[in-house]
N, CA, C and O atoms as CSV, one atom per row, in Angstrom:
chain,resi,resn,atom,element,x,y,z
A,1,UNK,N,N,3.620,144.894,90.111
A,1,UNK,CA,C,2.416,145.677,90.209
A,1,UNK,C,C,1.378,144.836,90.913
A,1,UNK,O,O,1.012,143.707,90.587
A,2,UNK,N,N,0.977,145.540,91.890
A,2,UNK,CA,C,-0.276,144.693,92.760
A,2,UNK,C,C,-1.498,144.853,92.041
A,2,UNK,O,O,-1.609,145.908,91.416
A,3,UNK,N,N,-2.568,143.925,91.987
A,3,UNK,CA,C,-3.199,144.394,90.491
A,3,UNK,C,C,-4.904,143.896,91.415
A,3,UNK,O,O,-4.676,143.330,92.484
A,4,UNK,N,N,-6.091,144.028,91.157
A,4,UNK,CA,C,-7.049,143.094,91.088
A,4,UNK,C,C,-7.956,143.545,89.380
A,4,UNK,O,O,-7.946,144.655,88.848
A,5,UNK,N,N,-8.657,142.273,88.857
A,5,UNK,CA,C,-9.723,142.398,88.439
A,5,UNK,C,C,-10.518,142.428,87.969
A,5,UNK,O,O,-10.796,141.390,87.368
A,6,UNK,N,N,-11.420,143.495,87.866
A,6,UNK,CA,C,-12.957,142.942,88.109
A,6,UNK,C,C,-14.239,142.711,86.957
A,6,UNK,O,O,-13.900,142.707,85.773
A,7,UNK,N,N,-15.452,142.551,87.234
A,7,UNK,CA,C,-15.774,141.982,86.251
A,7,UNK,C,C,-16.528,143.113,85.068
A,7,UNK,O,O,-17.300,142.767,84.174
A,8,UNK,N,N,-16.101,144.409,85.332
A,8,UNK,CA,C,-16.463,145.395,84.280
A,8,UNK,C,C,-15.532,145.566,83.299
A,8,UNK,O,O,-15.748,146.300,82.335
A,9,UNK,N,N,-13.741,144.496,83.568
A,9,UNK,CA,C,-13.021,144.723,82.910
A,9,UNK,C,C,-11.645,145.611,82.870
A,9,UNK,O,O,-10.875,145.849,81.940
A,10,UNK,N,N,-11.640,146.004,84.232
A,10,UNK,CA,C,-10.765,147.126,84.593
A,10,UNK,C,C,-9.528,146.318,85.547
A,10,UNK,O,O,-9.664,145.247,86.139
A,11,UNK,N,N,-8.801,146.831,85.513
A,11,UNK,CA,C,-7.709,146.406,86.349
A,11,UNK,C,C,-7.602,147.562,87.595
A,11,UNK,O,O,-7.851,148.730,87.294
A,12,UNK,N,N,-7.265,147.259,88.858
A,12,UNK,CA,C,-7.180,148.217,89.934
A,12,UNK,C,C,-5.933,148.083,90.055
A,12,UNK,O,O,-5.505,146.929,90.061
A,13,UNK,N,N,-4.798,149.418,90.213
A,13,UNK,CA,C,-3.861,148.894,90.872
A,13,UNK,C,C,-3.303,150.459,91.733
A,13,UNK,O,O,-4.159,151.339,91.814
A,14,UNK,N,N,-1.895,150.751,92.341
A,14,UNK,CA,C,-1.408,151.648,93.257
A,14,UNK,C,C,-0.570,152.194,92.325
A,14,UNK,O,O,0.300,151.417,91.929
A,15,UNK,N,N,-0.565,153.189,91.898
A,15,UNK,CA,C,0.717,153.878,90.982
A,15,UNK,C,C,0.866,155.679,92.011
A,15,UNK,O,O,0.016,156.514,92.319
A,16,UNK,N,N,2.230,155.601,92.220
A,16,UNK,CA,C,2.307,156.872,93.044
A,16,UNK,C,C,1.950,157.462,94.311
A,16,UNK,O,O,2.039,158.593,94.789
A,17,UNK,N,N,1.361,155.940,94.849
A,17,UNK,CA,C,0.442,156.144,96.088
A,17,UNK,C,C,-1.119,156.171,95.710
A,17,UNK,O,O,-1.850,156.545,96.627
A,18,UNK,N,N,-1.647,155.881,94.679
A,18,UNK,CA,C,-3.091,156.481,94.215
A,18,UNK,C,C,-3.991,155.218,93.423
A,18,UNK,O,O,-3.878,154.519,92.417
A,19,UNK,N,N,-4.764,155.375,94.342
A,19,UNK,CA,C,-5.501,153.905,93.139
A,19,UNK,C,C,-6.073,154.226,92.205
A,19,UNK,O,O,-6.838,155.184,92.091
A,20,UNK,N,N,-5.661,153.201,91.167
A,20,UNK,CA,C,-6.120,153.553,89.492
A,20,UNK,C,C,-6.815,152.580,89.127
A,20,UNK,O,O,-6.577,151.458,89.575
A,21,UNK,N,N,-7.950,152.835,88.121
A,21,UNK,CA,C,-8.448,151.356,87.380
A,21,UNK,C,C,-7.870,152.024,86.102
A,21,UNK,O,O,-7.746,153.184,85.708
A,22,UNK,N,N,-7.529,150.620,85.562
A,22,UNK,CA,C,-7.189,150.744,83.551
A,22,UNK,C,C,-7.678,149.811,82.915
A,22,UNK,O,O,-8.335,148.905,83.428
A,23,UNK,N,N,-7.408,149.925,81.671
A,23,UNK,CA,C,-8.336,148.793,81.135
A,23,UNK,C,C,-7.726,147.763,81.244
A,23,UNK,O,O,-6.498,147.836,81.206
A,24,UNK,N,N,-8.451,146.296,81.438
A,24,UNK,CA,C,-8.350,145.329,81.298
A,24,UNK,C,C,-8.214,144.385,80.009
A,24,UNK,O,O,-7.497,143.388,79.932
A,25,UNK,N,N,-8.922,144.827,79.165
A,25,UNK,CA,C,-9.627,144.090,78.268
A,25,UNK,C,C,-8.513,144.914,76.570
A,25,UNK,O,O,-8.382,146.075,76.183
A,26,UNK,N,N,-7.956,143.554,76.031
A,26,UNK,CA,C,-7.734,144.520,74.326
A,26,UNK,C,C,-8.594,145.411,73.844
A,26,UNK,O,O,-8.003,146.383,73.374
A,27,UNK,N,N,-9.838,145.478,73.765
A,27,UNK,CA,C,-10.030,146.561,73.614
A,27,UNK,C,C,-10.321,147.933,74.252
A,27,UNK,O,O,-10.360,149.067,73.774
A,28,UNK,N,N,-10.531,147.394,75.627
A,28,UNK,CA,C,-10.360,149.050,76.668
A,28,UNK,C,C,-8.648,149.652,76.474
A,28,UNK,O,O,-8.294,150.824,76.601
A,29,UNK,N,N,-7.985,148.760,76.221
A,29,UNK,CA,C,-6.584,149.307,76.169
A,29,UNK,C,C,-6.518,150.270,74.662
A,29,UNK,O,O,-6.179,151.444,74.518
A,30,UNK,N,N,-7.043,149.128,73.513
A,30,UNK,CA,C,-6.751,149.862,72.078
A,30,UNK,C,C,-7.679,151.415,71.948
A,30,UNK,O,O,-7.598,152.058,70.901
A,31,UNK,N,N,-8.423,151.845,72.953
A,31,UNK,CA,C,-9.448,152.692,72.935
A,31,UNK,C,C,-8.585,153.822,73.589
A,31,UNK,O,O,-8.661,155.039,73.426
A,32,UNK,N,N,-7.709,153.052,74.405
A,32,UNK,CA,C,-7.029,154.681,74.730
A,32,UNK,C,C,-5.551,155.224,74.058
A,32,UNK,O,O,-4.821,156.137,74.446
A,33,UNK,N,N,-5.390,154.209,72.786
A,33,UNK,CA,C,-4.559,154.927,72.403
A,33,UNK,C,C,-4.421,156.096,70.970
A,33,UNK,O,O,-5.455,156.381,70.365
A,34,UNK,N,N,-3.403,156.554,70.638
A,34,UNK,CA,C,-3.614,157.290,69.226
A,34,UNK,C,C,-3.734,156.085,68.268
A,34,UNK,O,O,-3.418,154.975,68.694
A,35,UNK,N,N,-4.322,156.287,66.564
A,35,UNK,CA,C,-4.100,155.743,65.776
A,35,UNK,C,C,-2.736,154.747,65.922
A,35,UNK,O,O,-2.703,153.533,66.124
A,36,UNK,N,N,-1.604,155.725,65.740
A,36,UNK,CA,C,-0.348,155.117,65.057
A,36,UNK,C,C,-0.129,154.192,66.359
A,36,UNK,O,O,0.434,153.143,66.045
A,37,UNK,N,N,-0.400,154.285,67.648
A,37,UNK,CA,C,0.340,153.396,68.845
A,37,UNK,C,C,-1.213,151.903,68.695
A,37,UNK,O,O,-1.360,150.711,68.965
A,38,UNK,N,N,-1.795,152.738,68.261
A,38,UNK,CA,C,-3.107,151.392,68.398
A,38,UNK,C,C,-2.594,150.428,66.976
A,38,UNK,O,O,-2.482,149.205,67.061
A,39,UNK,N,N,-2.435,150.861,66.250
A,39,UNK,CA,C,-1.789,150.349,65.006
A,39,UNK,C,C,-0.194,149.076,65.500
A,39,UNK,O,O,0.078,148.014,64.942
A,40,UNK,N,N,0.229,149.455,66.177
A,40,UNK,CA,C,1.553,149.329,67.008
A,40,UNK,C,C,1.153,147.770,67.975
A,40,UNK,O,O,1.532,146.613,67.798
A,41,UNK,N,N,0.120,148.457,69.151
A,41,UNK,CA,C,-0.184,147.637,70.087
A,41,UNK,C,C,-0.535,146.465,68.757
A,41,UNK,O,O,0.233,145.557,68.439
A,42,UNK,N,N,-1.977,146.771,68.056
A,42,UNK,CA,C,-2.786,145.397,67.740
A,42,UNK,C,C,-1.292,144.229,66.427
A,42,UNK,O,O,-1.404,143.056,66.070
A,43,UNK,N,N,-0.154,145.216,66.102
A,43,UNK,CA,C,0.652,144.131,65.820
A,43,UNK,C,C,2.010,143.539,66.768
A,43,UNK,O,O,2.971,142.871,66.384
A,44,UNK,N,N,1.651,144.114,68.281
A,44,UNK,CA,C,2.588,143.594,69.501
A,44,UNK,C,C,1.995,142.550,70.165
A,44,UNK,O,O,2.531,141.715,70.893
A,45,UNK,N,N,0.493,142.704,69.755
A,45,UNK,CA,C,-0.560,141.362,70.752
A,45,UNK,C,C,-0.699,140.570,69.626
A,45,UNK,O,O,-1.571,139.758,69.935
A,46,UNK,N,N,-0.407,140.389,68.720
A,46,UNK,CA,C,-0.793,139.577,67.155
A,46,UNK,C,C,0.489,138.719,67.238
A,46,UNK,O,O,0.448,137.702,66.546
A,47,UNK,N,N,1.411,138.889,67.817
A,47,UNK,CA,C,2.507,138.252,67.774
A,47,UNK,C,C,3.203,137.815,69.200
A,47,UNK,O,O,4.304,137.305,69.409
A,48,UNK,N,N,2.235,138.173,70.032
A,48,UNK,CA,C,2.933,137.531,71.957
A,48,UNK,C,C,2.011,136.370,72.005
A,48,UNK,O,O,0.804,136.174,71.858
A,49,UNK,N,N,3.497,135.412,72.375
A,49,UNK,CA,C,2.975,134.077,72.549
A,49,UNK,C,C,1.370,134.158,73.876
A,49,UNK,O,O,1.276,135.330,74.240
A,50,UNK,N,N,0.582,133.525,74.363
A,50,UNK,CA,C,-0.241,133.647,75.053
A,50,UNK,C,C,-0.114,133.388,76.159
A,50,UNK,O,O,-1.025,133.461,76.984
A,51,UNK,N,N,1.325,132.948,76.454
A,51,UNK,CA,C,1.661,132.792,77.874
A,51,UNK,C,C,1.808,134.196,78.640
A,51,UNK,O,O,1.405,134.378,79.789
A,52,UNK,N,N,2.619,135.433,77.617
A,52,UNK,CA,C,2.900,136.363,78.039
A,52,UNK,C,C,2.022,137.624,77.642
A,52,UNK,O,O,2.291,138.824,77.581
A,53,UNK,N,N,0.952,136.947,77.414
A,53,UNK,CA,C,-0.362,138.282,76.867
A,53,UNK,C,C,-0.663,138.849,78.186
A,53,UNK,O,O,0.173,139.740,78.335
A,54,UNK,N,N,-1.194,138.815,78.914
A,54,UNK,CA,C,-1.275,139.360,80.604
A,54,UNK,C,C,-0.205,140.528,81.249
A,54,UNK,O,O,-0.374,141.482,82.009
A,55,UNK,N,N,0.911,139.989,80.591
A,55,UNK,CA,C,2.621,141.402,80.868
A,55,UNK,C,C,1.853,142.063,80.181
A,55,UNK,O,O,1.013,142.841,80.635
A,56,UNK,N,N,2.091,141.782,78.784
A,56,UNK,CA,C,2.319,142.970,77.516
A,56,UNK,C,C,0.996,143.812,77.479
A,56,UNK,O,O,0.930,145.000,77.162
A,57,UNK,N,N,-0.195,142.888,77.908
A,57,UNK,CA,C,-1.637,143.956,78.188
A,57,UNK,C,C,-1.265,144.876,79.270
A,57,UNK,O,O,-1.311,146.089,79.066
A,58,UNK,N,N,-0.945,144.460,80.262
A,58,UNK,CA,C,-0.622,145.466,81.645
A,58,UNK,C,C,0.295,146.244,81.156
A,58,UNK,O,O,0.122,147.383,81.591
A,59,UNK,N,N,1.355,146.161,80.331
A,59,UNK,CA,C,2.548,147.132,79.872
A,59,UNK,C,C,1.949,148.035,79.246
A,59,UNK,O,O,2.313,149.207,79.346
A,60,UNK,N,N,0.720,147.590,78.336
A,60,UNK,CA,C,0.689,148.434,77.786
A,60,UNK,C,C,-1.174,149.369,78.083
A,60,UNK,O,O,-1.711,150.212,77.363
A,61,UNK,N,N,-1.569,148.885,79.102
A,61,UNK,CA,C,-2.922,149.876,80.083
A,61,UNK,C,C,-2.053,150.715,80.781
A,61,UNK,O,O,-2.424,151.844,81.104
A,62,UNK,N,N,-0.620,150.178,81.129
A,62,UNK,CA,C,-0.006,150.964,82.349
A,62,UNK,C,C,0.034,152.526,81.694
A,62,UNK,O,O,0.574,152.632,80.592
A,63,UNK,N,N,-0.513,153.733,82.329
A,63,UNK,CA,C,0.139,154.869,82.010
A,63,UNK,C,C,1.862,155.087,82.149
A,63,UNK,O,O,2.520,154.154,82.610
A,64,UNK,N,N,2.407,156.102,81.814
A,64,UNK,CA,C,3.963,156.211,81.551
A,64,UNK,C,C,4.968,156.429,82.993
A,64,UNK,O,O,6.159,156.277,83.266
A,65,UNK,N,N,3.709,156.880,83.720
A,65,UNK,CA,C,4.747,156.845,85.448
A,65,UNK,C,C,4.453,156.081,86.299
A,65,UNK,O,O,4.735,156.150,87.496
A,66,UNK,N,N,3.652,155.007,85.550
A,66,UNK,CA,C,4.326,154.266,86.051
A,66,UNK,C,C,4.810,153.233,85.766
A,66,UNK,O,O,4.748,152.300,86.567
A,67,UNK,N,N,5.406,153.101,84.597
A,67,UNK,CA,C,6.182,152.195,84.041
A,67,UNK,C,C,7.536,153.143,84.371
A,67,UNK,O,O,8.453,152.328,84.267
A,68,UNK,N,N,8.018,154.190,84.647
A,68,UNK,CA,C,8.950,155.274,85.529
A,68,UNK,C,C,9.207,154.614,86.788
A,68,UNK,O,O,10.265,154.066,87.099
A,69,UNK,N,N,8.034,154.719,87.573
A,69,UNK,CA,C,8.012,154.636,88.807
A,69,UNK,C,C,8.218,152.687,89.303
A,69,UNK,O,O,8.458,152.348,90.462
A,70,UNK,N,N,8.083,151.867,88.353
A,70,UNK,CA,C,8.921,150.436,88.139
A,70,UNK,C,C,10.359,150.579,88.033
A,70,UNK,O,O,11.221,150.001,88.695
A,71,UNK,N,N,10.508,151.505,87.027
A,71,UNK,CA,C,12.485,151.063,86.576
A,71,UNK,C,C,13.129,152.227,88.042
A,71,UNK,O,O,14.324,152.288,88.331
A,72,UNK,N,N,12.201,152.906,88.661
A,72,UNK,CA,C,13.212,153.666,89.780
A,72,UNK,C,C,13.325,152.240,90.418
A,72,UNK,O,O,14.331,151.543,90.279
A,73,UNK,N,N,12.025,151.790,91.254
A,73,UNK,CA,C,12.277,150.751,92.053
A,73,UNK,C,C,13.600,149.752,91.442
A,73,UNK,O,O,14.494,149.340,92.181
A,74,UNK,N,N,13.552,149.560,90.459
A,74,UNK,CA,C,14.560,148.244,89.986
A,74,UNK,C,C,15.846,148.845,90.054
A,74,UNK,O,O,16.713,147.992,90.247
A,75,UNK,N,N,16.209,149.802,89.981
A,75,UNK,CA,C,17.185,150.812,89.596
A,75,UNK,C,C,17.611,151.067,91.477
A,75,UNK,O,O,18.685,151.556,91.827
A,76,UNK,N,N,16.945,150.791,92.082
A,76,UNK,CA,C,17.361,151.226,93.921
A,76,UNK,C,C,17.341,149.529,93.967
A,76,UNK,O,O,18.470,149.158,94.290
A,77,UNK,N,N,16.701,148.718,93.816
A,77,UNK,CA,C,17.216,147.208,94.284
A,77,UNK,C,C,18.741,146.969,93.853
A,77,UNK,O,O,19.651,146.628,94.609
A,78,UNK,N,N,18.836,147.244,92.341
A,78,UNK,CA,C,19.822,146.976,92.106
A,78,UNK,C,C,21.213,147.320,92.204
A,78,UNK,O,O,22.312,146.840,91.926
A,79,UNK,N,N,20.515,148.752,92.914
A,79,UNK,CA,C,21.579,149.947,94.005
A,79,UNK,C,C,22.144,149.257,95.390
A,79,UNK,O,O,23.068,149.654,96.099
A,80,UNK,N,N,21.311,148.112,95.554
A,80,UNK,CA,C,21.269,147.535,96.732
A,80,UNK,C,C,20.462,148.149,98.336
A,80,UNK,O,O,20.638,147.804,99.504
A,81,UNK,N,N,19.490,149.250,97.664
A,81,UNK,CA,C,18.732,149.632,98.311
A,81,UNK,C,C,17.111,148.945,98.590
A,81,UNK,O,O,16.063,149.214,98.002
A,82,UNK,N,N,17.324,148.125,99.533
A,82,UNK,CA,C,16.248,147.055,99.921
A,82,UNK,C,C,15.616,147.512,100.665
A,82,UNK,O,O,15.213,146.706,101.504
A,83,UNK,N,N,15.118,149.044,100.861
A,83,UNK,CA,C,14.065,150.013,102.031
A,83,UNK,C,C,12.634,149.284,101.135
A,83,UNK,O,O,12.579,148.854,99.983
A,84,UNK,N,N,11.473,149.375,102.306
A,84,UNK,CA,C,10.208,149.046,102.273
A,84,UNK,C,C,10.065,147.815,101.339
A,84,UNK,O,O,8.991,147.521,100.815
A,85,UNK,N,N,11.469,146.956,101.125
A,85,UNK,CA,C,10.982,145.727,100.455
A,85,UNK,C,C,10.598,144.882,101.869
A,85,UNK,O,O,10.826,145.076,103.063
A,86,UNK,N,N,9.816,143.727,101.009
A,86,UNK,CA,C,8.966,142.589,102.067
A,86,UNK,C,C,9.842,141.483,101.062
A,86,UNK,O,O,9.935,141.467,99.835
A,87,UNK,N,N,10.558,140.389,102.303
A,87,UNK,CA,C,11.393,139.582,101.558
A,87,UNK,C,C,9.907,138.155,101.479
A,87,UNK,O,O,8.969,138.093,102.273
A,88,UNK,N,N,10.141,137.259,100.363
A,88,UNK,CA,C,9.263,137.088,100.399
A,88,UNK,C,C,8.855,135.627,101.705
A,88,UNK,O,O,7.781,135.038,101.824
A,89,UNK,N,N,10.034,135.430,102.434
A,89,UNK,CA,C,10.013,134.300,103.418
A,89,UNK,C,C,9.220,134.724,104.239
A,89,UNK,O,O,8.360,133.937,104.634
A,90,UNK,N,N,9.239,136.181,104.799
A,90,UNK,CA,C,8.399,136.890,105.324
A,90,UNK,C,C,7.013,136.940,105.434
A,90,UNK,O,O,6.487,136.996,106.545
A,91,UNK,N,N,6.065,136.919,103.942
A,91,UNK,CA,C,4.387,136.967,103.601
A,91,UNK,C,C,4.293,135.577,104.340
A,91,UNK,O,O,3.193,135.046,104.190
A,92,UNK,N,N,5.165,134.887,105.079
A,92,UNK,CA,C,4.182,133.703,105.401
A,92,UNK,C,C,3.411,132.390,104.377
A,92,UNK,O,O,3.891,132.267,103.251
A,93,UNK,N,N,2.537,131.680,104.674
A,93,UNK,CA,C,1.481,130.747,104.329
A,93,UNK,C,C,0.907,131.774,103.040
A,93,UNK,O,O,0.528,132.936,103.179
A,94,UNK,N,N,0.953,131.133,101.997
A,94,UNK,CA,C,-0.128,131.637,101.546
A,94,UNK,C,C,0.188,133.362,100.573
A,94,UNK,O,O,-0.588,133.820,99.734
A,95,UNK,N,N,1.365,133.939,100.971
A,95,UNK,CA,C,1.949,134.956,100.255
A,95,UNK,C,C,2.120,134.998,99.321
A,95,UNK,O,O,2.238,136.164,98.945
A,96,UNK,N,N,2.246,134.151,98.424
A,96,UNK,CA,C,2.678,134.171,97.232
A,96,UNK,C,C,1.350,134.001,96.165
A,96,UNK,O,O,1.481,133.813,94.956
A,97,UNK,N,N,0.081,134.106,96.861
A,97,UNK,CA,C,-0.701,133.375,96.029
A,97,UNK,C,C,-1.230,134.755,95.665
A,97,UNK,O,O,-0.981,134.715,94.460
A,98,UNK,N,N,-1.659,135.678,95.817
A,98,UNK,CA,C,-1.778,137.096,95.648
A,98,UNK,C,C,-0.860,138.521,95.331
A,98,UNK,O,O,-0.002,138.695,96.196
A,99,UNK,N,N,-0.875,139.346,94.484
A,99,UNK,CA,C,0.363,140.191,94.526
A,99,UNK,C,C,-0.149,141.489,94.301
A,99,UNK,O,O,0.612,142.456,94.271
């Protein structure tokens, strides 16, 4: 997921062709869910080591298509369908430092 952001707390990213902001922040995330999944999230972040708090926040701001629209992509790589991938020898200088 190509992501930026910013300092109101939101994450920007491309889902479906369409730019989205979501929340950034534990609590812009726990605000959009029901009781029982907010109940859920605050004992899934109570227990992720802090290396991997950054996935599991984005996993879980991500709306549901596009966490869909991830497992198609993985699901055609692993088809061996490599259309509109950028290999990464390709980005050049400096490619890897942004995503």
């Amino acid at each position: 997921m190509s992501q930026s952001v910013d300092a109101a707390g939101t994450w920007t990213t491309v889902i479906g062709g369409e730019l989205l902001e979501i929340p950034a922040t534990i609590e812009g995330i726990r605000a959009t869910l029901s009781p029982e999944r907010a109940a859920e999230f605050d004992r899934v972040v109570a227990r992720t080591h802090a290396s991997k708090l950054p996935q599991v926040l984005a996993d879980w701001a991500l709306p549901a298509e596009a966490l869909a629209e991830e497992d198609e992509v993985i699901a055609r790589l692993k088809a061996g369908d490599h259309s509109d991938s950028v290999s990464q020898d390709d980005l050049g200088d400096g490619g890897g430092e942004a995503r």
